[in-house]
Wavefront OBJ file of the C-alpha trace (Angstrom):
o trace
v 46.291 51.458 71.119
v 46.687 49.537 74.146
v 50.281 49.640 73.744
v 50.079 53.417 73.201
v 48.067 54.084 76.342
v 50.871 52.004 78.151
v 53.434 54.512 77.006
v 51.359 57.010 78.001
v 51.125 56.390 81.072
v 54.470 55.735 81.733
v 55.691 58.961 79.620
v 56.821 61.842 82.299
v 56.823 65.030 79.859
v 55.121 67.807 81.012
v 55.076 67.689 84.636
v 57.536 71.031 84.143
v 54.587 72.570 82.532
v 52.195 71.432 85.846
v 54.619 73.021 88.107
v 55.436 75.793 86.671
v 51.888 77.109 86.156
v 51.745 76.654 90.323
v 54.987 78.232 91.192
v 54.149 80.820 88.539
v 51.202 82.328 90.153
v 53.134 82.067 93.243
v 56.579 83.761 91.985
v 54.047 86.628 90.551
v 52.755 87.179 93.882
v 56.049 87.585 95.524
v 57.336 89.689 92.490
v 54.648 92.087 92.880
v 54.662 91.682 96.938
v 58.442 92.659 96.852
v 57.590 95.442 94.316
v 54.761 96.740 96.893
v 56.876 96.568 99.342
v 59.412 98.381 97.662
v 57.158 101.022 96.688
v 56.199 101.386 100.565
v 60.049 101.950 101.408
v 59.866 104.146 98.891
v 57.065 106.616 100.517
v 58.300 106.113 103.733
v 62.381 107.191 102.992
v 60.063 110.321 101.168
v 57.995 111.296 104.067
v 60.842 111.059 106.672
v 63.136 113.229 103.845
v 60.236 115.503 103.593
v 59.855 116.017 107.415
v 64.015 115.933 107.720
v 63.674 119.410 104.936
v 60.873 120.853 107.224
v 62.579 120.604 110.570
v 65.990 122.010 109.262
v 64.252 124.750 107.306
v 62.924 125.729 110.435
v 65.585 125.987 112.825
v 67.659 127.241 109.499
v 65.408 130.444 109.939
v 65.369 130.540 113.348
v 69.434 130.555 112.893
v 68.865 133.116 110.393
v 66.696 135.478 113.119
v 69.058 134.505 115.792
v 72.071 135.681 113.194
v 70.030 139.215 112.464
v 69.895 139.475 116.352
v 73.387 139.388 116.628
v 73.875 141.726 114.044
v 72.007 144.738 114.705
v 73.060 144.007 118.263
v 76.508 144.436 117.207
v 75.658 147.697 115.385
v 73.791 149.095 118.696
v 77.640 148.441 120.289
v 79.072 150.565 117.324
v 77.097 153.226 117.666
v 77.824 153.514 121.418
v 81.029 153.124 120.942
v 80.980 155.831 118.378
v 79.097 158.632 121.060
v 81.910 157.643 123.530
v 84.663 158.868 120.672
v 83.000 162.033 119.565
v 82.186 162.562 123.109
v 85.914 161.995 123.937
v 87.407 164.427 121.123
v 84.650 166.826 122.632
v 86.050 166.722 125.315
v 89.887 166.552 124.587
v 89.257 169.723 122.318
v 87.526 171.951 125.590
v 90.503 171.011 127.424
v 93.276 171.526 124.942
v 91.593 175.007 124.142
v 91.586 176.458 127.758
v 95.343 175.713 127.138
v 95.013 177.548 123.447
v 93.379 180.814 125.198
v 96.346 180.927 127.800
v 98.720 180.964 125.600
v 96.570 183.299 122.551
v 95.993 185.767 125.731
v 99.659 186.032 126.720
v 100.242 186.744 122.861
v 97.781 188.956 122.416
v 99.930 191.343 124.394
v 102.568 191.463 121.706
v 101.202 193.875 119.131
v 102.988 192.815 115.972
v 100.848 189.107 116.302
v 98.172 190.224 118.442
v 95.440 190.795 115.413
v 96.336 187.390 114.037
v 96.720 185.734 117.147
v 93.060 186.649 118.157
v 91.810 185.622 114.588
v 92.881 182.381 115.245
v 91.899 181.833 118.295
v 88.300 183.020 117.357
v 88.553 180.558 114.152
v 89.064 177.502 117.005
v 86.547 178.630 119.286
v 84.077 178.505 116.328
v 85.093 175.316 115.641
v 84.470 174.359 119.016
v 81.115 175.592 118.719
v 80.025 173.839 115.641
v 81.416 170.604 117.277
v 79.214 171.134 119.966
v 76.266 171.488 118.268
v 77.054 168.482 116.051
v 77.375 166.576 119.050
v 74.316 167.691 120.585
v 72.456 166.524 117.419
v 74.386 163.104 116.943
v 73.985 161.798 119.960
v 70.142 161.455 120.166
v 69.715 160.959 116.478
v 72.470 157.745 116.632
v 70.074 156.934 120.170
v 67.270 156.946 118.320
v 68.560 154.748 115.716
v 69.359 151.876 118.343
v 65.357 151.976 118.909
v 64.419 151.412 115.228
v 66.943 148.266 115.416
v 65.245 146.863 118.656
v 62.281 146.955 116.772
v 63.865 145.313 113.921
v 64.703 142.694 115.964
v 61.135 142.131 117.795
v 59.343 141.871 114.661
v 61.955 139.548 113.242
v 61.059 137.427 116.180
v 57.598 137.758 116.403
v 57.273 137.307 112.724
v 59.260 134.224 112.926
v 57.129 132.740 115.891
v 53.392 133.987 114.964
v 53.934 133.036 111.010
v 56.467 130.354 110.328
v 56.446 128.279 113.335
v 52.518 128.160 113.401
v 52.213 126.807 109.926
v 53.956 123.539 107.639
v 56.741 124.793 106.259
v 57.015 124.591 102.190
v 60.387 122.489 102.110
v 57.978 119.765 103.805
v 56.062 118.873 101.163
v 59.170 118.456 98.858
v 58.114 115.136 98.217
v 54.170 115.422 97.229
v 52.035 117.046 95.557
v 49.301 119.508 96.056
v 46.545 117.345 95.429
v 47.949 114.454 97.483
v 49.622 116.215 100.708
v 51.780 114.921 103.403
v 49.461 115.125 106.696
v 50.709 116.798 109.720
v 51.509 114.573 113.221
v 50.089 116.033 116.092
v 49.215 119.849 114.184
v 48.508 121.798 117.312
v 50.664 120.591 119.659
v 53.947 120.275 118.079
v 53.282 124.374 116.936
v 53.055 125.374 120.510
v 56.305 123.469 121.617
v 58.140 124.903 118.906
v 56.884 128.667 120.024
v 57.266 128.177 123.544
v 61.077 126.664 122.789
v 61.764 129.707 120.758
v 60.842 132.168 122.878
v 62.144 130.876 125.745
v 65.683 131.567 124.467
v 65.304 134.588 125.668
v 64.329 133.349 129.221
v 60.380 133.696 129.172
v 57.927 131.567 128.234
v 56.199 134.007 125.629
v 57.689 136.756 123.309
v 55.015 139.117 125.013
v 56.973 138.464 128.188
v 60.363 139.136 126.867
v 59.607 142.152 124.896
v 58.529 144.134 128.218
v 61.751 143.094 129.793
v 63.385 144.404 127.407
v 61.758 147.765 126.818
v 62.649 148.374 130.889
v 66.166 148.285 129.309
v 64.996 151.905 128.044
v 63.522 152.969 131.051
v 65.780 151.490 134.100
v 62.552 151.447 135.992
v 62.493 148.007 136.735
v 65.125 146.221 139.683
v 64.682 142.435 137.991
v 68.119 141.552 138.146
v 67.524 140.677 134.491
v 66.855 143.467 133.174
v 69.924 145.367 135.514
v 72.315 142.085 133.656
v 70.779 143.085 130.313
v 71.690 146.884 131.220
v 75.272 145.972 132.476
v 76.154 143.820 129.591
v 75.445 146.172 126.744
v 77.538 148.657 128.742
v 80.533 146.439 129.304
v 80.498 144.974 125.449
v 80.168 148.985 124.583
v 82.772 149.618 126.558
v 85.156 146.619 125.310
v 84.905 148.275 121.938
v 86.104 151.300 122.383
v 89.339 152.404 120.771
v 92.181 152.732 123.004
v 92.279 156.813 122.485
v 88.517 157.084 123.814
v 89.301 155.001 126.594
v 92.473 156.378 128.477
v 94.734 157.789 125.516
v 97.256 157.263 123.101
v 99.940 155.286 124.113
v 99.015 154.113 127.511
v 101.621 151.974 128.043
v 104.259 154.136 126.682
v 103.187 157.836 126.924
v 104.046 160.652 124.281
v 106.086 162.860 124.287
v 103.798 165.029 122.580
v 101.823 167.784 124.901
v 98.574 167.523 122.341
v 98.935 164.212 122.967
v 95.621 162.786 124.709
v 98.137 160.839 126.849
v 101.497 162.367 126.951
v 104.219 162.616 129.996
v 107.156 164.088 130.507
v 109.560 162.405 133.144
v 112.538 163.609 135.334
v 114.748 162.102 137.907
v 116.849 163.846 140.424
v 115.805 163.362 143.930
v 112.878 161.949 143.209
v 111.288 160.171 139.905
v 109.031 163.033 138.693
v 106.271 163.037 135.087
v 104.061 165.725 134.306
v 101.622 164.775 131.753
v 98.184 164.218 130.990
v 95.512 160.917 131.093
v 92.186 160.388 130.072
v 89.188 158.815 130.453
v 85.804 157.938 128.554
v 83.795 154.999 129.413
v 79.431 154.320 129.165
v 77.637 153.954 132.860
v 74.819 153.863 133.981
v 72.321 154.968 136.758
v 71.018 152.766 139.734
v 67.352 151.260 139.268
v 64.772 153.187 139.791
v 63.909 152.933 143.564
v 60.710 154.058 145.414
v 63.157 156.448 147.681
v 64.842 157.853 145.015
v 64.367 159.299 141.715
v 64.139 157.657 138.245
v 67.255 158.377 136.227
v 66.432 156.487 133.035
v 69.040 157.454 130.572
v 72.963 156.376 130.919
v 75.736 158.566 130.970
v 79.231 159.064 129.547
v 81.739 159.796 131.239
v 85.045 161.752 129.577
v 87.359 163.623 130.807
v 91.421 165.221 130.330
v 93.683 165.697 133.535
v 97.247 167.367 133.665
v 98.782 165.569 136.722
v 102.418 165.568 138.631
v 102.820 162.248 139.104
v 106.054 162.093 142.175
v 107.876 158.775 143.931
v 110.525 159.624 146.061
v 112.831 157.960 149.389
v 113.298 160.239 152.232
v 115.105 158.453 154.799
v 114.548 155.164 153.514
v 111.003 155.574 153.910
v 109.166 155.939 150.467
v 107.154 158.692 149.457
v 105.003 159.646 146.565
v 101.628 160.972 144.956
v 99.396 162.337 142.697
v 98.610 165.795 142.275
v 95.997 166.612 139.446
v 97.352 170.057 138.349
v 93.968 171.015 135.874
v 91.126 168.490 134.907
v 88.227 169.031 132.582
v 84.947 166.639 132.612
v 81.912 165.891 131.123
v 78.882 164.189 131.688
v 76.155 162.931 128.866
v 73.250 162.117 130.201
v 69.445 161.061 128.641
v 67.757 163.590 132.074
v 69.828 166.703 132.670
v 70.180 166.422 136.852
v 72.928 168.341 138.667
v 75.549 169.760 136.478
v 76.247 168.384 133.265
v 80.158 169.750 132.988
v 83.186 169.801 136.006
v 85.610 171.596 135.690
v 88.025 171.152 138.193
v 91.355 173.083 139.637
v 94.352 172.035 141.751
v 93.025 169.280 143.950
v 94.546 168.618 147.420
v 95.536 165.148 146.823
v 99.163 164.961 147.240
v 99.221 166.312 150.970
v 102.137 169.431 151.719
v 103.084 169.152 147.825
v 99.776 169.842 146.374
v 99.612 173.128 149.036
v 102.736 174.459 147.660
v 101.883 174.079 144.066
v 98.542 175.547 144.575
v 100.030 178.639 145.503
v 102.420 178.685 142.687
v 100.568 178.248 140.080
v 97.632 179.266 141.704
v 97.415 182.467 139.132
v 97.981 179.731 135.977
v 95.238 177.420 137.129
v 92.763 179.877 138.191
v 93.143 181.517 134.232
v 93.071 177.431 132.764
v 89.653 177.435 135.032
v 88.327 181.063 133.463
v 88.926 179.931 129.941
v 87.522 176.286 130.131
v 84.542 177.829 132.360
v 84.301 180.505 129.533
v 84.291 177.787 126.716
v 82.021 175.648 128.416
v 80.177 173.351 125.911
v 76.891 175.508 125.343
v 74.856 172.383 124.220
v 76.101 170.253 127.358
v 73.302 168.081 127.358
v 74.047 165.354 125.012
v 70.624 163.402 125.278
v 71.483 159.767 125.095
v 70.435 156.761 126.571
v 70.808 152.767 127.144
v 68.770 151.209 124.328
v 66.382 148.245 124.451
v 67.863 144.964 122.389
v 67.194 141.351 122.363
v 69.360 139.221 124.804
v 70.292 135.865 125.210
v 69.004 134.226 128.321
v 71.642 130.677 128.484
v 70.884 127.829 130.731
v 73.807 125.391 132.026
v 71.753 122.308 131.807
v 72.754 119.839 129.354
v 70.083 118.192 128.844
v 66.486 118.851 128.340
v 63.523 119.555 131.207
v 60.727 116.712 130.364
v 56.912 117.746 130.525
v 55.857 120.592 132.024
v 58.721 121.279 134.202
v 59.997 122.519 130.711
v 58.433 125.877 131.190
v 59.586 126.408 134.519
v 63.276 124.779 134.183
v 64.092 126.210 131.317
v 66.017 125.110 128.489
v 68.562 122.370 128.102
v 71.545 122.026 125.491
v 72.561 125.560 127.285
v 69.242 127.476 125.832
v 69.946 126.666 122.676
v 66.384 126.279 120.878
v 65.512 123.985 118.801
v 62.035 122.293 116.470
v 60.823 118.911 116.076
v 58.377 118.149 112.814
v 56.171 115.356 112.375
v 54.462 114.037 108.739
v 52.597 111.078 107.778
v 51.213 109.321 105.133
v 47.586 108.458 105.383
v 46.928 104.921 104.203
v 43.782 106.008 102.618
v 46.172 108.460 100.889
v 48.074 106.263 99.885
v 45.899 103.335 98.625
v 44.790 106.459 96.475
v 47.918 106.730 94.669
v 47.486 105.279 90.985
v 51.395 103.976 91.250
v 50.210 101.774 94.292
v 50.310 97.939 93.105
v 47.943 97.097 95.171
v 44.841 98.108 92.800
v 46.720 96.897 89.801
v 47.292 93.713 90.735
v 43.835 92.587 91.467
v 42.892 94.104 88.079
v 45.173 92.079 86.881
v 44.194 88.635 88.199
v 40.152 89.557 87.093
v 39.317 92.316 89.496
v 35.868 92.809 90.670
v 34.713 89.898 93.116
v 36.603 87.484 91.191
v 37.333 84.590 93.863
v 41.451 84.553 92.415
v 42.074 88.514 93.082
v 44.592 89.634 95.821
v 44.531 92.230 97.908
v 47.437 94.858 98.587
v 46.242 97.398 99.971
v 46.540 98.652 103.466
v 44.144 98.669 106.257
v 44.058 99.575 109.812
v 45.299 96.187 111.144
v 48.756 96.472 109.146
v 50.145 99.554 111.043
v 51.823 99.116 114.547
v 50.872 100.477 117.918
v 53.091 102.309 120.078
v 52.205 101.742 123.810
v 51.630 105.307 125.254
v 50.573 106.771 121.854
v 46.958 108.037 122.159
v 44.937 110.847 122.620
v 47.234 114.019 121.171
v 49.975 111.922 120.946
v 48.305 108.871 118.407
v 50.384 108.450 115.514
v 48.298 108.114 111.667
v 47.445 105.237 109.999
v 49.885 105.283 107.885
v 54.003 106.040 107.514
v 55.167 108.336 110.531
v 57.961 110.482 110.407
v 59.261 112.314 113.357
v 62.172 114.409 113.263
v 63.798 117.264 115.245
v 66.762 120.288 114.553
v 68.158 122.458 116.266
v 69.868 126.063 116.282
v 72.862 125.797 117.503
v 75.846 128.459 118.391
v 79.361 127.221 116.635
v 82.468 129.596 116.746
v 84.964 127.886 114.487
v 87.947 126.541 115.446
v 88.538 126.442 119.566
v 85.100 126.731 121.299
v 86.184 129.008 124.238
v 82.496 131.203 124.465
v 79.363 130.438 125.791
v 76.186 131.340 122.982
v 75.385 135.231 122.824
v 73.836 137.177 120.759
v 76.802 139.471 119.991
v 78.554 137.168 117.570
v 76.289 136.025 114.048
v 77.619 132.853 114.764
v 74.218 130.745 115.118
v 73.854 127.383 112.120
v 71.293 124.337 111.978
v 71.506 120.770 111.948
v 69.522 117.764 112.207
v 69.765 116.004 116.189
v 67.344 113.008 117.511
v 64.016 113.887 118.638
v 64.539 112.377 121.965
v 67.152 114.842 123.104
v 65.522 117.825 121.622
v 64.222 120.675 123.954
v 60.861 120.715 121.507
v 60.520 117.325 122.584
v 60.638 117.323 126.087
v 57.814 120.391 126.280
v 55.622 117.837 123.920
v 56.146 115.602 126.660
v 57.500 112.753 123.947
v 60.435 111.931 126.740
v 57.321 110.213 129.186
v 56.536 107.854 126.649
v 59.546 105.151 127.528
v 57.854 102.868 123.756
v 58.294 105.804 121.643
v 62.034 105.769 122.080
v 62.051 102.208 120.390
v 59.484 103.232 117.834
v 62.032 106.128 116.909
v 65.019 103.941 116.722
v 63.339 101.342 114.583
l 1 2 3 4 5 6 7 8 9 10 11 12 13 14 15 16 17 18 19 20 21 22 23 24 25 26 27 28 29 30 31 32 33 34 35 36 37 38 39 40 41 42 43 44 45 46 47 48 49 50 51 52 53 54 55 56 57 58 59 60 61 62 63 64 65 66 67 68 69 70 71 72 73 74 75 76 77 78 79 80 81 82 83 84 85 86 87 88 89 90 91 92 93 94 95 96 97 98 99 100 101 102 103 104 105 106 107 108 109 110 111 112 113 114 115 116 117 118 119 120 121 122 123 124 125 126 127 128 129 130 131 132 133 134 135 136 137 138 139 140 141 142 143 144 145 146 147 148 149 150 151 152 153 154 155 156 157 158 159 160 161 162 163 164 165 166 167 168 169 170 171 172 173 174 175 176 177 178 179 180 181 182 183 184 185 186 187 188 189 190 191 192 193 194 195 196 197 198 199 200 201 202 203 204 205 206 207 208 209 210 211 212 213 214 215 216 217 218 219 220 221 222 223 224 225 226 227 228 229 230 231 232 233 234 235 236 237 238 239 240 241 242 243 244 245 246 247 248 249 250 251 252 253 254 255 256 257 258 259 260 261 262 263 264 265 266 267 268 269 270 271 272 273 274 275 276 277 278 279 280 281 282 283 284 285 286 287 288 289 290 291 292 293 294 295 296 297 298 299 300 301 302 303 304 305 306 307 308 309 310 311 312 313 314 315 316 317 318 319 320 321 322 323 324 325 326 327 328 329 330 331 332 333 334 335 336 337 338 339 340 341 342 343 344 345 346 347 348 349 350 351 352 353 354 355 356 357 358 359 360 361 362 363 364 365 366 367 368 369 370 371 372 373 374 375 376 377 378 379 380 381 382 383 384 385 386 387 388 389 390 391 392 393 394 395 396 397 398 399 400 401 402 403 404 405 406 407 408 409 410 411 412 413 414 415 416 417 418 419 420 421 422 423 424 425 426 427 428 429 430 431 432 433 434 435 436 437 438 439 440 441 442 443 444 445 446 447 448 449 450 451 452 453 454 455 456 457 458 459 460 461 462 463 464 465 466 467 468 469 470 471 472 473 474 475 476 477 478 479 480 481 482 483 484 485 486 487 488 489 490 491 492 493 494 495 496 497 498 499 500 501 502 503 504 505 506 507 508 509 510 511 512 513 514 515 516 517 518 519 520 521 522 523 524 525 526 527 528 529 530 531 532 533 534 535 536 537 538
C-alpha cells in the first residue's frame, strides 16, 4: 500500500483533465463572446443597410419628381412650339391668299373660267375661315393645358415634401420587423433639413414661397428678376424648338425657287445683284413687367409674319450701294389682352431711299389691291388668347460645396443646387437585449441562470456605447448601433457633361455620397461638430 501511494504520488495522469476543465470554461466564454460579438456586427451592417435603402429611396423619388418636372416642362415647350406653327401657317395662308384673290380677280374677267375661278377662290377663303376659328379655339385650350401641368407639377412636389419626406420611409425597415422596429436618429430635425433642402432647389426656402413665384409667371405682375429669368427662359427654350419653317422659312440658307415657298427668292445679276423673294418670321415674346406707370400686359405674344422684299447690292462709281425694299408684308400678333391692333398689314415701305419711291409708284396700283384683299381677308378671330404659363424652375447655385448651419438658408445650396437627404436609424440596446437570438440571455441560462454566482453577463448597458464630443441635446446619438447616412439627387447627362442641371432634360438619378458633404447635413448643422466626422469614418 505504501508502495502504491508512492506511485501515486509520483504518477502525472490526469493533469490534462485539470486543465482542460479551466481552459474549457474559458474557451466557452470566448466562443460565445466572439459569437456575441458577431451577432452585434451583424445588427449593426443591418441597421446601416437599412438606413443606406431609406436614404436612396428617398432621393430616388425625389429624382423621380425632379424627372416628372422635366417632363411636363418639356411638354409645356411643345405645346408652345406647336401655337407658334399653326400660328405661322395662319399666317403664311392670309398672305399667300391676298396673292390668290389678285390673281382669281384678274381671271374672273375671262368669262369662259370666271364661274370656276370664283368657286375656287370661295372654297379657299372658307378654308381660311375654318382655320381661323380652329386657331382661335386651339390656342387657349393648348394654354390652358400648360396650367393643368403646372399643377401637376406642384402637387408632385408638395406631395413629395409634406408626405414622404416627413415620415420613415418603408425600404428602412428592410431589415426588422414590425414588432421590433429600427428607431429613428434625431426624428424631427433631420425631416425639416430634408424639406428645407428640397425646396430650396427651386431657390426658396419653402414650397409656399416658390409656388407664388411661379404663379407671377402667369401674371407678369411681378419685376423680381426671377420671375422676369423664369419668363425669358421658357420663351427662349420655346423658341429653340421651333421648326425651321415657323421660324424664318424653308430653306434659309438656300432659298426656293418655289413662289409658295415660305422662303423663296429669285436672283438676277446685270448691273447690280438683284432677288425678289419672300422671308418669314414667327418667334414667342413677351411684354415688359408690370410697372406702376404703365399698364399690366400679362399674356405673351407671337409674333408671325410673310414679307415679299427686293433685296439690291450694286457699285456705282466704285462706291457700293444697296438695300432693302419690303414690296408687301402681312403680320400678326397673338396676344393673352387684346391692346392696339391685333393684325398689320403693311404696303411698300420707304426703306430703300430713291428706289423704294420709284417702285411705289409702279406698282403702287398692285400693292394697294395685295393691301384690299389681305385687309378684306383679315383673320376674323384675330385674337388668339394665349399666354406664358406658370412651371417649376430650377434655381442652380455655383458653390461647390455646402453652406454649414444656418447660413444654409440664406446661402443657398452647394453641389450646384443639387438637393439631396441624409437618414439616420438606430438600434436601441434595450431593443436589442430583447431579441431572443441575442446570446447574451442564453448564455447565463446556460451556466445556471438566476443569481447563480458562475452566470455571465452579455448584455448591453449604457456604459458600453461611445460618446461623441458635441453630440447632445437634438443631436445625442441612441444607446445603441447608429447609422447615419446621406444621398443625393443628382443631374447626369451621359457621355460628355457640357450642361449645367435644368429642369428641361429628365435626366435627374440617385446615389449614395458621405453625410459630411451633403447639403442635408450642413442645414442639420452636423458640419459644426469637428468629433462627428471621426465617429462617421470609424
Amino acid at each position: 500500500m505504501i508502495l502504491w501511494m508512492h506511485r501515486l504520488r509520483d504518477d502525472e495522469e490526469g493533469q490534462t483533465l485539470v486543465l482542460g476543465a479551466v481552459f474549457g470554461i474559458i474557451l466557452a466564454l470566448c466562443v460565445l463572446g466572439t459569437v456575441n460579438m458577431g451577432r452585434a456586427v451583424y445588427e449593426k451592417m443591418q441597421v446601416q443597410t437599412a438606413c443606406d435603402n431609406g436614404a436612396y429611396s428617398q432621393a430616388a423619388v425625389e429624382a423621380r419628381v425632379l424627372n416628372l418636372t422635366a417632363y411636363t416642362n418639356r411638354a409645356m415647350v411643345v405645346h408652345y412650339a406647336s401655337i407658334m406653327a399653326a400660328s405661322a401657317y395662319l399666317t403664311w395662308i392670309h398672305y399667300a391668299y391676298a396673292w390668290i384673290n389678285l390673281f382669281a380677280t384678274i381671271l374672273e374677267a375671262i368669262p369662259p373660267i370666271s364661274a370656276a375661278v370664283s368657286a375656287v377662290n370661295q372654297v379657299l377663303y372658307d378654308l381660311m375661315y375654318i382655320m381661323d376659328i380652329a386657331m382661335a379655339l386651339m390656342t387657349p385650350v393648348i394654354s390652358a393645358a400648360n396650367i393643368v401641368l403646372w399643377a401637376l407639377q406642384e402637387g408632385a412636389w408638395l406631395g413629395l415634401s409634406l408626405n414622404r419626406l416627413s415620415m420613415i420611409p418603408p425600404e428602412a425597415h428592410s431589415g426588422d420587423s414590425n414588432s421590433d422596429a429600427y428607431r429613428p436618429i434625431w426624428p424631427n430635425k433631420i425631416p425639416a433639413a430634408n424639406q428645407m433642402v428640397f425646396a430650396q432647389a427651386r431657390g426658396n426656402v419653402t414650397l409656399g414661397q416658390s409656388t407664388l413665384q411661379s404663379l407671377l409667371v402667369l401674371t407678369n405682375l411681378s419685376t423680381n428678376p426671377t420671375v422676369q429669368e423664369a419668363r425669358l427662359h421658357m420663351i427662349e427654350i420655346a423658341n429653340s424648338a421651333r421648326s425651321p419653317w415657323t421660324a424664318y422659312g424653308d430653306r434659309y440658307s438656300n432659298p426656293s425657287y418655289s413662289p409658295i415657298a415660305r422662303h423663296f427668292a429669285w436672283p438676277a445679276s446685270f448691273a447690280c445683284n438683284a432677288s425678289v423673294g419672300t422671308v418669314a418670321r414667327t418667334e414667342l415674346g413677351t411684354w415688359a413687367p408690370f410697372t406702376l406707370m404703365g399698364a399690366a400686359k400679362m399674356g405673351g405674344e407671337i409674333y408671325t409674319g410673310d414679307r415679299l422684299q427686293l433685296s439690291y447690292h450694286c457699285s456705282i462709281f466704285g462706291f457700293p450701294v444697296g438695300g432693302v425694299v419690303s414690296l408687301f408684308s402681312l403680320t400678326t400678333l397673338d396676344q393673352m389682352i387684346p391692346i392696339g391692333a391685333q393684325s398689320t398689314w403693311q404696303g411698300v415701305q420707304a426703306s430703300g431711299g430713291v428706289v423704294a419711291t420709284v417702285l411705289g409708284w409702279i406698282l403702287s396700283g398692285a400693292t394697294d389691291t395685295l393691301v384690299s384683299d389681305a385687309q378684306s381677308s383679315a383673320p376674323v378671330h384675330g385674337v388668339r388668347i394665349m399666354w406664358i404659363s406658370p412651371y417649376v424652375f430650377f434655381a442652380p447655385s455655383t458653390k461647390a460645396g455646402p453652406a454649414g448651419g444656418v447660413s444654409a438658408i440664406t446661402t443657398g445650396l452647394g453641389n450646384f443646387g443639387q438637393p439631396d437627404v441624409i437618414f439616420g436609424l438606430a438600434r436601441q440596446r434595450a431593443d436589442f437585449n430583447r431579441n431572443p437570438q441575442a446570446f447574451g440571455g442564453q448564455f447565463k441560462n446556460i451556466i445556471g441562470g438566476g443569481t447563480n454566482a458562475g452566470e455571465v453577463d452579455f448584455s448591453y448597458n449604457g456604459n458600453d456605447w461611445p460618446t461623441v464630443p458635441g453630440l447632445s441635446g437634438q443631436h445625442e446619438l441612441h444607446e445603441g448601433f447608429n447609422a447615419l447616412c446621406a444621398a443625393q439627387t443628382y443631374y447626369h447627362r451621359p457621355g460628355d457633361w457640357k450642361e449645367m442641371p435644368n429642369f428641361f432634360n429628365p435626366l435627374w438619378a440617385a446615389r449614395l455620397m458621405p453625410v459630411m458633404e451633403s447639403n442635408a447635413g450642413a442645414a442639420d448643422g452636423l458640419q459644426t461638430i469637428p468629433a462627428l466626422k471621426q465617429f462617421l469614418l470609424h
